[in-house]
LUMZA-217545 format. One record per residue (C-alpha): residue in three letters; x, y, z. Coordinates in steps of 0.05 Angstrom, whole numbers, plus 5000, padded with zeros to 4 digits. Example, Ala and Ser with C-alpha at 12.3 -4.5 7.8 and 13.67 -1.06 7.14 Angstrom:
Ala524649105156
Ser527349795143
END
This chain:
Unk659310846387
Unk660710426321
Unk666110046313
Unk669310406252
Unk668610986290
Unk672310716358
Unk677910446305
Unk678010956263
Unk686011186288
Unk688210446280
Unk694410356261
Unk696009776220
Unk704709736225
Unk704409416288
Unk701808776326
Unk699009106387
Unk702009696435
Unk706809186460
Unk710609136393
Unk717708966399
Unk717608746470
Unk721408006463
Unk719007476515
Unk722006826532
Unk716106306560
Unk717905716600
Unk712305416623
Unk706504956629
Unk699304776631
Unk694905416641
Unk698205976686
Unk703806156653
Unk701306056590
Unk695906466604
Unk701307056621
Unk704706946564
Unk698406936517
Unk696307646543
Unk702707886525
Unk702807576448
Unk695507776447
Unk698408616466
Unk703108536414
Unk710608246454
Unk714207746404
Unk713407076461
Unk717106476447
Unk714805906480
Unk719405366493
Unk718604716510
Unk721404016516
Unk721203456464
Unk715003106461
Unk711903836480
Unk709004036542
Unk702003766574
Unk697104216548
Unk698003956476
Unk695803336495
Unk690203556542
Unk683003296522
Unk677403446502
Unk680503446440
Unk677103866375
Unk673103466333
Unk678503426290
Unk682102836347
Unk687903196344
Unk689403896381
Unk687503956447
Unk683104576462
Unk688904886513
Unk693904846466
Unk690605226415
Unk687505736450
Unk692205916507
Unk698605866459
Unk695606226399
Unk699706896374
Unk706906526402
Unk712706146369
Unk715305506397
Unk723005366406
Unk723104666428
Unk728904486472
Unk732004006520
Unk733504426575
Unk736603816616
Unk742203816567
Unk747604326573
Unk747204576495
Unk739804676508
Unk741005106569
Unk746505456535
Unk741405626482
Unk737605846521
Unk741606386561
Unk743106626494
Unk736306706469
Unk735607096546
Unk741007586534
Unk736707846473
Unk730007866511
Unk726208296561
Unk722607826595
Unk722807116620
Unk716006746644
Unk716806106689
Unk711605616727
Unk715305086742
Unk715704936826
Unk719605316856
Unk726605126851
Unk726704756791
Unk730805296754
Unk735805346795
Unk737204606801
Unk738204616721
Unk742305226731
Unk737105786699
Unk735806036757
Unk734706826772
Unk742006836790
Unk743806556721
Unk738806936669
Unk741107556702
Unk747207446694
Unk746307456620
Unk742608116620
Unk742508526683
Unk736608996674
Unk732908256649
Unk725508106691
Unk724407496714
Unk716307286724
Unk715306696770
Unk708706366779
Unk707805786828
Unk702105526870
Unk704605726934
Unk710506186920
Unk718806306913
Unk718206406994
Unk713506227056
Unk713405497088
Unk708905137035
Unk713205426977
Unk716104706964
Unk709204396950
Unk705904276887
Unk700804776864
Unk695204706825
Unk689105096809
Unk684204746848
Unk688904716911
Unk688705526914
Unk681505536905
Unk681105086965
Unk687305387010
Unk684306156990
Unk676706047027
Unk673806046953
Unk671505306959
Unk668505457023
Unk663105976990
Unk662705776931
Unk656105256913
Unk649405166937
Unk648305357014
Unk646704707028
Unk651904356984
Unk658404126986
Unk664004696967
Unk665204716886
Unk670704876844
Unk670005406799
Unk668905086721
Unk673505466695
Unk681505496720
Unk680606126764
Unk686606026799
Unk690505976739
Unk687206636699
Unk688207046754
Unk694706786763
Unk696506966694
Unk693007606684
Unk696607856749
Unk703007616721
Unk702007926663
Unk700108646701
Unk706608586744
Unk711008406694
Unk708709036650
Unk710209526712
Unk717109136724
Unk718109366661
Unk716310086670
Unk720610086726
Unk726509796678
Unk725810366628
Unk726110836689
Unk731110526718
Unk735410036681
Unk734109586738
Unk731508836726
Unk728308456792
Unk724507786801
Unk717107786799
Unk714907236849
Unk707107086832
Unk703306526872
Unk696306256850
Unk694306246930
Unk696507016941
Unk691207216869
Unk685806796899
Unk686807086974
Unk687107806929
Unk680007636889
Unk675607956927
Unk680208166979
Unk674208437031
Unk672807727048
Unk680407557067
Unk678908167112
Unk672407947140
Unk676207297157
Unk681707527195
Unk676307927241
Unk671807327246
Unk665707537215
Unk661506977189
Unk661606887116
Unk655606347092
Unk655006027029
Unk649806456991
Unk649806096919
Unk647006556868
Unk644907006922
Unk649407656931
Unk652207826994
Unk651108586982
Unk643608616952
Unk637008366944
Unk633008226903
Unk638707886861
Unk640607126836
Unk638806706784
Unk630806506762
Unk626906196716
Unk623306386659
Unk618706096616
Unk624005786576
Unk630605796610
Unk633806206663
Unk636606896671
Unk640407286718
Unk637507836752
Unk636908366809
Unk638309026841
Unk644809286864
Unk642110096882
Unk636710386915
Unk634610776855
Unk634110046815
Unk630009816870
Unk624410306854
Unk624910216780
Unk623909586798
Unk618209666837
Unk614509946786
Unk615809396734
Unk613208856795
Unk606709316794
Unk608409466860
Unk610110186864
Unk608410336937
Unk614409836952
Unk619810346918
Unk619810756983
Unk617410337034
Unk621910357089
Unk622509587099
Unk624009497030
Unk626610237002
Unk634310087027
Unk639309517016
Unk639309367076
Unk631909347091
Unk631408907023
Unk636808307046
Unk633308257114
Unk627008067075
Unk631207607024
Unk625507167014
Unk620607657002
Unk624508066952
Unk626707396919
Unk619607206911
Unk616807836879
Unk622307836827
Unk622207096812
Unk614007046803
Unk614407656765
Unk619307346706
Unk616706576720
Unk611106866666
Unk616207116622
Unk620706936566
Unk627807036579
Unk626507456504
Unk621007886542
Unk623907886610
Unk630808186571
Unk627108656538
Unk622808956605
Unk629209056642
Unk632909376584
Unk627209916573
Unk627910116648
Unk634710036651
Unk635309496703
Unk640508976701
Unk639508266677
Unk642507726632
Unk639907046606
Unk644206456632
Unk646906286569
Unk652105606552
Unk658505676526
Unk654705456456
Unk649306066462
Unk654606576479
Unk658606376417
Unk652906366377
Unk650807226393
Unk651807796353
Unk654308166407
Unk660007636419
Unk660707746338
Unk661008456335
Unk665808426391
Unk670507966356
Unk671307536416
Unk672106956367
Unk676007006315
Unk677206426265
Unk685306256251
Unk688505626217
Unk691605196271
Unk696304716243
Unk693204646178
Unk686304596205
Unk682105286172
Unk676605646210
Unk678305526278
Unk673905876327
Unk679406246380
Unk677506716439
Unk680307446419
Unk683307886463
Unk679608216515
Unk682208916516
Unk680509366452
Unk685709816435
Unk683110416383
Unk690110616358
Unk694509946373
Unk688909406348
Unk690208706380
Unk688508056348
Unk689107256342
Unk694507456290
Unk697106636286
Unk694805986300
Unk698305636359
Unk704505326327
Unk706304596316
Unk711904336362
Unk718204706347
Unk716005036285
Unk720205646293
Unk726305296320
Unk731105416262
Unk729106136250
Unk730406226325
Unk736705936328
Unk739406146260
Unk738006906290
Unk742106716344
Unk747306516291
Unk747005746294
Unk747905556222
Unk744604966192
Unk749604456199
Unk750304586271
Unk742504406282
Unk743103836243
Unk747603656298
Unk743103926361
Unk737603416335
Unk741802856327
Unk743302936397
Unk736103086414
Unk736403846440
Unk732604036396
Unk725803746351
Unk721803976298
Unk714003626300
Unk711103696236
Unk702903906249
Unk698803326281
Unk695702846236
Unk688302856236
Unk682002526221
Unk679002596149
Unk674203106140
Unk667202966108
END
């Protein structure tokens, strides 16, 4: 299918199907952010707030070239506005229940706790709008005997099992690169609070969300908490898969690729392109089964087979038989593919003044309600006075909430010249 053809119902009145859905953001970091960017990225009208000074992902390197922006802030906070607020001070948390009692949806990652103690609790936002939903996300959870503790990515990767399979059999365990814990985090947060909301416009009824970066690790993949609980051994494989053979990464002439066989039926194909035919229905190598008990051999076949390959020619031979394989590619070569182009996976916005930015697009593709990096991530409290002046605060009156520092405007960062 071509593109114009997949969009060719788009509509072009609205942001994204979640038009009109108004989303209060109070968080931090990556998690909740992440939430709340899937939500601006569908369309919802999210208005992140934070504290003067701003929160720690705009100051979290590397940095773009540019020595200013930090890379989280202006990818994870792209498509938002930012109210920024002192929410220690009672005018700032009296904005803020305000700004609540006109919204749907209130996202939080703080630790457990902490809202309550500044009197925005659950409690208190509902009590500003009744049918309101509140999303939580915390490392450990709003309930359980580690809820108190500080959460962190890394810390559910470790307290899920994930660390424990995850790097080279005879390695130490490794993090994942990327923040796993915090993605999946979000993305579930994002998933729940969309059928909380479902079951508002069914029901009228709000309710708390309570999301916990442990409970989305312990859920991805949930067979192995499963295999756990009954004691059945679970080794470190590294870019071996449990469930097949042959399958992991090798090399080519020039660079590496990932490769394999997940069903029977590939297996023969495969067999074929290895110039071993008589293999496909062997009976010690025909079934999965029969194929991981001789890992090695499998494993050895495959690997001298594309060792006198390009990852170019090795690409192409699997594609014409339909078998699955991808070159291992850096973040650099990925950007760099028409594929990732014609996908619009990055899409260039101006970030606070800065033209041409390179910013991840949405994932999902929507052929009537088109999604897309529709703004920049703001400066510090560039939409403050539009917010409040919609909640009727007049002029004068924010002159006087940033004299007493409950509110700040940060004009965009000062950068480095370009040549």
């Amino acid at each position: 299918m071509r593109k114009s053809e997949f969009y060719r119902e788009a509509r072009g009145d609205v942001d994204g199907p979640l038009h009109g859905l108004r989303v209060v953001e109070l968080t931090t970091t990556w998690a909740g952010p992440m939430c709340g960017c899937i939500l601006a990225d569908l369309g919802a009208d999210v208005v992140k707030v934070e504290p003067p000074g701003g929160e720690v992902a705009r100051r979290a390197p590397p940095l773009l070239p540019d020595g200013a922006l930090s890379f989280m802030q202006i990818t994870v906070n792209r498509n938002k506005r930012s109210l920024c607020l002192d929410l220690r001070k009672p005018a700032g948390r009296e904005i803020l229940l305000r700004l609540v009692s006109s919204s749907d949806l209130v996202i939080e990652n703080f630790r457990p706790g902490t809202l309550d103690r500044w009197g925005l609790g659950w409690r208190d936002l509902r009590a500003m709008k009744q049918d309101l939903v509140l999303v939580s996300i915390s490392g450990f959870g709003q309930f359980g005997p580690q809820s108190d503790r500080a959460g962190y990515d890394p810390l559910a990767q470790a307290a899920s099992g994930f660390l424990s399979l995850n790097g080279d059999p005879e390695g130490e365990p490794v993090k994942a690169p990327t923040f796993l814990g915090d993605d999946l985090a979000g993305l579930h947060a994002a998933v729940s609070a969309l059928a909380a909301l479902a079951h508002r416009d069914r029901t009228g009824e709000g309710q708390h969300v309570d999301v916990a970066l442990l409970d989305t690790m312990l859920f991805q993949t949930p067979g192995y908490l499963t295999l756990g609980a009954l004691g059945v051994d679970l080794p470190r494989l590294g870019n071996q898969f449990r469930i097949a053979a042959p399958a992991g990464t090798y090399a080519c002439r020039d660079g590496r690729v990932m490769a394999g066989v997940l069903i029977d039926s590939h297996w023969r194909r495969l067999a074929a392109l290895l110039d071993r035919p008589e293999l496909g229905d062997d009976p010690d190598f025909a079934t999965t089964p029969a194929r991981i008990a001789r890992r090695e051999q499998v494993d050895a076949l495959l690997g001298g087979f594309l060792a006198t390959r390009s990852v170019a020619e090795a690409e192409e031979a699997f594609a014409t038989e339909g078998l699955p394989l991808a070159p291992v590619r850096t973040y650099a070569e990925a950007a760099a593919t028409a594929h990732v182009e014609e996908r619009e996976m990055l899409q260039r916005v101006a970030v606070e003044g800065v033209a041409g930015v390179p910013i991840a697009g949405p994932a999902a593709k929507f052929s009537r309600t088109p999604t897309a990096v529709r703004e920049g991530a703001p400066a510090l409290g560039a939409h403050t006075d539009a917010i409040l002046e919609a909640l009727g605060i007049d002029a004068s009156a924010r002159d006087q909430l940033r004299a007493e520092g409950v509110i700040e405007t940060r004009p965009p960062a000062s950068r480095k010249p370009t040549r």
